[in-house]
C-alpha positions in Angstrom: 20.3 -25.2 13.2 23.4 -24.8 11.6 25.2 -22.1 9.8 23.8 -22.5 5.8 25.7 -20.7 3.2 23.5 -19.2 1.0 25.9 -18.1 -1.7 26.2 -22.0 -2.7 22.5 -22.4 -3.0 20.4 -21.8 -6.5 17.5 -18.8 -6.0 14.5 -17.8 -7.9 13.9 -14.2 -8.0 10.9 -12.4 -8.8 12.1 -9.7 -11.4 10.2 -6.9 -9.8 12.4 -7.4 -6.4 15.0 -4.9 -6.4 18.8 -6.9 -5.8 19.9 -4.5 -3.0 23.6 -4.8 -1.3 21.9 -7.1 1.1 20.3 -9.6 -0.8 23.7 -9.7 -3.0 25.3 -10.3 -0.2 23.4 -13.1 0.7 23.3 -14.7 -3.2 24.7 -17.8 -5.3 23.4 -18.7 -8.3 20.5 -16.7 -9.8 17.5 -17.4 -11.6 15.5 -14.0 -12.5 12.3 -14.9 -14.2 8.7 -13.0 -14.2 6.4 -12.9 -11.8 4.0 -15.2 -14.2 7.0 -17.1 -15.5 7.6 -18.8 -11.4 5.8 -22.0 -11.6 6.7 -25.5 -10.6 9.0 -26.3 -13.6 10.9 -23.3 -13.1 11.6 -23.6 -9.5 12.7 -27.6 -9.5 15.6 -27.0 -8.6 15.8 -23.6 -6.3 16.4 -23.6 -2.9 15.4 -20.2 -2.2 12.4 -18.2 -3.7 11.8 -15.0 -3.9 8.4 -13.5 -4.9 6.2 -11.2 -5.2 2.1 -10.5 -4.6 1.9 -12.2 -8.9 2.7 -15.8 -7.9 0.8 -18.0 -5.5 2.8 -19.7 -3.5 0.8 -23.2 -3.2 1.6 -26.8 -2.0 1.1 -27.4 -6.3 4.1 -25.2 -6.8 6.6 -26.2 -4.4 5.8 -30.0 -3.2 8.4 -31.2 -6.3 10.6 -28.9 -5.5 13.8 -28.7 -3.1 13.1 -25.0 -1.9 13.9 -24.5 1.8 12.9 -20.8 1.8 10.3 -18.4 0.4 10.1 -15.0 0.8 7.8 -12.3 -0.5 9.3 -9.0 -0.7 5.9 -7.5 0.1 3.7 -6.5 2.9 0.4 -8.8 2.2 0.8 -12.5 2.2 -2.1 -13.7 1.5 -1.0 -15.2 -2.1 1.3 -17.5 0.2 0.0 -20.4 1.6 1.4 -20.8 4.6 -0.3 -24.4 6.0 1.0 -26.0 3.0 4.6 -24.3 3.8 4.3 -26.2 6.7 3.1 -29.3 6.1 6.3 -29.3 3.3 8.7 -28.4 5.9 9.8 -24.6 4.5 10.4 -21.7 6.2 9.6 -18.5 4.8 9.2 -14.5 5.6 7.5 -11.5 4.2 8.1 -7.4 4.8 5.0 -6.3 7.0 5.3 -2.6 6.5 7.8 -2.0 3.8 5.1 -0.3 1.7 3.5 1.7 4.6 4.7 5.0 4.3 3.7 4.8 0.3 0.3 4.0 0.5 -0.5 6.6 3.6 1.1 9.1 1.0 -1.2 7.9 -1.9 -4.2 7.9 0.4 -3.1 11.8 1.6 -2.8 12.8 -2.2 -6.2 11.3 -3.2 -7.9 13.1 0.0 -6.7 16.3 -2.2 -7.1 14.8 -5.7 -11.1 13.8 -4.7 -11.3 17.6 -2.9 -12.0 15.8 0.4 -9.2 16.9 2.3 -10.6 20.1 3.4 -13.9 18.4 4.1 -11.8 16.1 6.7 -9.7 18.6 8.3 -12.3 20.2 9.0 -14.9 17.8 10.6 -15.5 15.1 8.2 -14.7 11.8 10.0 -12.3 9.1 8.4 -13.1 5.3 8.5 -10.6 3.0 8.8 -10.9 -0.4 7.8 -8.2 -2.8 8.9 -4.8 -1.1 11.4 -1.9 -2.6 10.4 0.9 -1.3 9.5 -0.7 1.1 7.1 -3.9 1.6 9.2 -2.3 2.6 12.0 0.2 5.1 10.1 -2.5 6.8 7.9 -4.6 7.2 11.1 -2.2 8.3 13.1 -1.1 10.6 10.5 -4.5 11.8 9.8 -5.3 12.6 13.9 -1.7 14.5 13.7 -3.2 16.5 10.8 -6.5 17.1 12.9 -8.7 15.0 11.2 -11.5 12.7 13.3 -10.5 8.6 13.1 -12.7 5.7 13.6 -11.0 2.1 13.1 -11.7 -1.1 12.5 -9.9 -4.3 12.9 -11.0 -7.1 15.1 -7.0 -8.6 15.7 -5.5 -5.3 16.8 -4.4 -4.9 20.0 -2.7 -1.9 22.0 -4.9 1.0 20.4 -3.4 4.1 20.4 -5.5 7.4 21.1 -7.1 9.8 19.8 -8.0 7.2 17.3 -11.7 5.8 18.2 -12.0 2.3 17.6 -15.2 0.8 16.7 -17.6 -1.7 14.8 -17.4 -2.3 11.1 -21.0 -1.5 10.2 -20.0 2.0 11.9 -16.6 2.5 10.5 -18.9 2.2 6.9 -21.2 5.1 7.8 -18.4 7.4 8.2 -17.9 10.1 5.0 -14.4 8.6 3.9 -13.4 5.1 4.3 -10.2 3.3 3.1 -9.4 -0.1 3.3 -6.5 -1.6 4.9 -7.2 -4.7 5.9 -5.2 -7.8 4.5 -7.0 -10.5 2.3 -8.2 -13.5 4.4 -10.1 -16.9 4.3 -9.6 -17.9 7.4 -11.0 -17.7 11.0 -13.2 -16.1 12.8 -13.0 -12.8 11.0 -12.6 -13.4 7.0 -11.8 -10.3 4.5 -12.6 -11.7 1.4 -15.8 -9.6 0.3 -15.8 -7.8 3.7 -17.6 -5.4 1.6 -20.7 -7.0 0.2 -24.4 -6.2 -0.8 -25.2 -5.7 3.2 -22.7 -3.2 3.4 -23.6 -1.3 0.7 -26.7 -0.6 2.4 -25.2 0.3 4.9 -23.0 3.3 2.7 -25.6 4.0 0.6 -28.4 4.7 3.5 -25.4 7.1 5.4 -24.5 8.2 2.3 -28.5 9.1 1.8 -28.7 11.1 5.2 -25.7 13.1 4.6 -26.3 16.8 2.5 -22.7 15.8 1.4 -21.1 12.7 -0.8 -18.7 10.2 0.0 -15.6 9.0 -0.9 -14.3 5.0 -0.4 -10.6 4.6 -1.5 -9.0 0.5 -1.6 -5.4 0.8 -1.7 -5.3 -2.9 -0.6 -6.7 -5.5 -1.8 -9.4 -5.9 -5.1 -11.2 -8.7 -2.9 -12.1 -7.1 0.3 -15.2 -5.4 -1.9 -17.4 -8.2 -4.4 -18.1 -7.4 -7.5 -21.7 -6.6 -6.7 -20.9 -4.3 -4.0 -18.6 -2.4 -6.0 -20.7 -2.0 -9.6 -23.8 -0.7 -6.7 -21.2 1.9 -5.1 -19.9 3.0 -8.5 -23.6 3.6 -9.4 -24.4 5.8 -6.3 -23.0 9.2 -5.3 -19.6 7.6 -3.5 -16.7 8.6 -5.3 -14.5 5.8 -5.4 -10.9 5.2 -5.8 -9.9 2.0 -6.9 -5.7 1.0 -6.6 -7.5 -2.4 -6.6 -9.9 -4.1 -7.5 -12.6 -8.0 -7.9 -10.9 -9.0 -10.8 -7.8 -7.4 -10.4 -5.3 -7.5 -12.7 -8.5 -7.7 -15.2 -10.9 -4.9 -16.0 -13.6 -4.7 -18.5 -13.6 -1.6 -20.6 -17.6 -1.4 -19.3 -16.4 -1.4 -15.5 -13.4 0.9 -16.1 -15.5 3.2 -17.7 -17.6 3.7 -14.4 -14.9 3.9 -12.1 -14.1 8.0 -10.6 -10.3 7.0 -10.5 -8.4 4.1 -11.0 -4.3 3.0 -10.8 -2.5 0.1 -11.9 -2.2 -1.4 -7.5 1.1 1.1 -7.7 0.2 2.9 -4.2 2.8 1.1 -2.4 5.4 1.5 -5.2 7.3 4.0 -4.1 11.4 4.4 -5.0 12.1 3.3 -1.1 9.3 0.9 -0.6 10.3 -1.9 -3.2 14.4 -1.8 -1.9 13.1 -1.7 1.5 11.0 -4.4 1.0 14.0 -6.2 -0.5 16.4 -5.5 2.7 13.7 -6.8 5.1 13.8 -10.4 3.4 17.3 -10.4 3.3 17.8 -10.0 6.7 15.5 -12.9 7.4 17.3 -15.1 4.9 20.3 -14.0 7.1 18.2 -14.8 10.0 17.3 -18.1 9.0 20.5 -19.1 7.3 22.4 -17.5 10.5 24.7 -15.8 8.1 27.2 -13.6 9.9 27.7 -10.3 8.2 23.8 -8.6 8.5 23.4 -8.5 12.4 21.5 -5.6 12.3 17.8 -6.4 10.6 16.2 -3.6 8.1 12.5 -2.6 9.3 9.8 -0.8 7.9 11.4 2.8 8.5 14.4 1.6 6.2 16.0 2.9 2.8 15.8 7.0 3.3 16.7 9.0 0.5 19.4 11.7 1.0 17.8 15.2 2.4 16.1 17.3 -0.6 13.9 20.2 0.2 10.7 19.8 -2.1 8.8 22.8 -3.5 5.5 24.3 -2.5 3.3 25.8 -5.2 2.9 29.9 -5.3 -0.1 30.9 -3.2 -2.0 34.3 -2.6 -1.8 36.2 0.7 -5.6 34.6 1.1 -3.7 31.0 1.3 -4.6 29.3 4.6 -2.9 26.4 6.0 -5.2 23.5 4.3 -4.8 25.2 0.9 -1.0 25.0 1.5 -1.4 21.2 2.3 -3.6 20.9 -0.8 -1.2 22.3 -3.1 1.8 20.2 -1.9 -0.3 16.8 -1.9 -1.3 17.6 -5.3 2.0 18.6 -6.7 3.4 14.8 -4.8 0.5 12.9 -6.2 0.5 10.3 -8.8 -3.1 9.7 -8.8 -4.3 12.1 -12.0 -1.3 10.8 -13.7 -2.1 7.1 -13.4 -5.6 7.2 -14.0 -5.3 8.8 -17.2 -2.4 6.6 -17.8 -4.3 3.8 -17.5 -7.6 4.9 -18.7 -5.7 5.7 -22.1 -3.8 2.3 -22.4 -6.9 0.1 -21.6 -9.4 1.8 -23.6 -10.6 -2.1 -25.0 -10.1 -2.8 -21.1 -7.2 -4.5 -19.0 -5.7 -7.5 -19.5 -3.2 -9.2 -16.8 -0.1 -8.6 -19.8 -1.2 -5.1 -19.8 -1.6 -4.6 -16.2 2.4 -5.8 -15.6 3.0 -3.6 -18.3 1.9 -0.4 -16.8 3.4 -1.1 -13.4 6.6 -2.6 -14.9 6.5 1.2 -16.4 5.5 3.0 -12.9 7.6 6.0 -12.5 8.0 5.6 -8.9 7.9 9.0 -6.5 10.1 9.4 -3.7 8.4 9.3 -0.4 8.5 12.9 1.1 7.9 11.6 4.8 11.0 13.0 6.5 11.7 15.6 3.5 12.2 19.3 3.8 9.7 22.0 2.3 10.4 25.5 2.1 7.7 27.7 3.4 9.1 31.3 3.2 6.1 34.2 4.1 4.1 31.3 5.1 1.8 31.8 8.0 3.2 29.9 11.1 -0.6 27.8 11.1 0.5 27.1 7.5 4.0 25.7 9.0 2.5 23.8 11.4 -0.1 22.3 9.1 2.8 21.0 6.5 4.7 20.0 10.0 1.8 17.3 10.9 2.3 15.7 7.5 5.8 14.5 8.3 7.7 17.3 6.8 10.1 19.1 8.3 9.5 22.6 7.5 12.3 25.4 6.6 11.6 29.2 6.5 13.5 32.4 6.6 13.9 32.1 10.0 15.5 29.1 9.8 14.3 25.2 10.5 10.9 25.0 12.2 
């Protein structure tokens, strides 16, 4: 294929998708609508589209159109049809990964914000349900941490260890589970629902032989659990954390009153995630357009911040090394903050208008993966501990 200028071609661009120096780079003429605003009308006449996880990306959308790209600037794709992309001839791209490292933080900061993490570090296995890009981070995370992993995902290949992989209706049984999986119809293994009324039976008859509750946490997507399943799970003893939900972006005042906690799907919104996200596409637009000046392709491990050292609570001499880790996921997490958030916005219940609203209005964190903390008197089990979350750890002495 030939060299295609992009800068004389007319794009559609999801507002939510940050315009970093790369994507400028790479831009003509510039449509920037809503999410819920792309349809067919508004994309006649693009060539290049660029969404994200709001619009569906269907053969109804783009077969009067004269798009010859698509790109989602997010890590699922399962709003994209990609049979019908083929079948019209377009070539398109999505950033596996580029929200990774922000929803393994949100899932560390609601293991403090539920009071599980001490339960985990010390014994308490962790299911993991789908190892992607996330799955495998947050598990590999957690075993660094010394918590027990058991995975599941039927596609995965190269398994790392330490991290036990196993069935599904085993992964369920374990005291924590969190959901990684991507959202699929398709094949031999479908997602959609992978949590039903069977499932729950499973949970709730572990849940029954345990002196102990448990805590399920979907950070992915609202349709790996049915609605059934989920009203049965929010009437047992699991605590649950919902960042998504059956429904999603709709919530009825009735169901949000029985969830434990509940955000506006903002776990993977961090402030590096979205431009990183928006760098990943770009460079396969430059890819596909063989544009000359982005040889070098962002990946998931993209868009760092500059070096800041982040602050650790005051803690007694009676501290110990998971109470330091509790403090400093607590004073990172967003969780508390968002629930109440929401719960205080959508007291009539949540409406898709609302739901933009609030993420539209998500003060995103910075990622601390990679950050200094400042551990001064700290025991050197309590520098260690803080070391296994990705941190690098300074002291008195010097860097650890």
């Amino acid at each position: 294929m030939s060299q295609i200028d992009t800068r004389r071609l007319a794009w559609v661009v999801d507002n939510g998708i940050p315009l970093t120096p790369a994507l400028r780079k790479l831009m003509g003429e510039v449509s920037v609508l809503p999410g819920r605003d792309i349809n067919a009308s508004t994309i006649v006449d693009a060539d290049i589209l660029l969404v994200r996880s709001i619009t569906p990306i269907t053969r109804g959308l783009l077969e009067r159109s004269v798009v010859k790209f698509v790109a989602t600037a997010t890590a699922g794709h399962d709003h994209v049809d990609a049979q019908a992309l083929a079948d019209l001839g377009i070539d398109w791209a999505a950033a596996p990964g580029s929200n990774a490292i922000s929803v393994l933080e949100y899932v560390l900061s609601a293991l403090a914000e539920t009071q599980w993490l001490r339960a985990v570090l010390e014994g308490a296995s962790v299911g993991v349900v789908g190892f992607g890009e996330v799955g495998r981070r947050l598990a590999e995370r957690l075993v660094a941490m010394g918590a027990t992993v058991v995975a599941y995902d039927p596609f995965a290949v190269n398994w790392p260890s330490g991290i036990k992989r196993s069935d599904f209706e085993v992964v369920l049984q374990q005291p924590v589970v969190t959901l990684h999986a991507s959202l699929t119809d398709a094949g031999r293994h479908p997602s959609r629902n992978i949590i039903d009324i069977p499932q729950t039976q499973i949970m709730l008859k572990a849940l029954a032989e345990r002196p102990y509750g448990g805590l399920l946490i979907n950070a992915a997507r609202g349709e790996l659990i049915s609605e059934p399943a989920l009203e049965r799970l929010l009437e047992s003893g699991w605590t649950v954390v919902l960042d998504t939900w059956p429904g999603e972006p709709n919530l009825s005042a009735q169901r949000l009153a029985q969830c434990d906690w509940v955000s506006p799907h903002i776990a993977g919104h961090s402030a590096q995630a979205k431009p990183r996200g928006s760098d990943m596409i770009a460079s396969a637009i430059a890819k596909w357009s063989q544009h000359p000046d982005l040889s070098e392709a962002p990946t998931a491990d993209g868009v760092t911040t500059s070096r800041r050292v982040l602050k650790v609570p005051s803690l007694g001499s009676s501290a110990d090394a998971i109470d330091f880790l509790t403090a400093f996921l607590l004073e990172q997490s967003v969780l508390e903050r968002e629930d109440t958030r929401l719960r205080n916005r959508a007291s009539a219940g949540l409406s898709s208008g609302l739901f933009d609203k609030l993420r539209s209005q998500y003060q995103q964190p910075d990622e601390w993966t990679g950050q200094t903390v400042r551990l001064d008197g700290a025991t050197r089990s309590s520098r260690t501990a803080m070391k296994t979350m990705g941190l690098q750890v300074l002291t008195d002495e010097g860097e650890m």
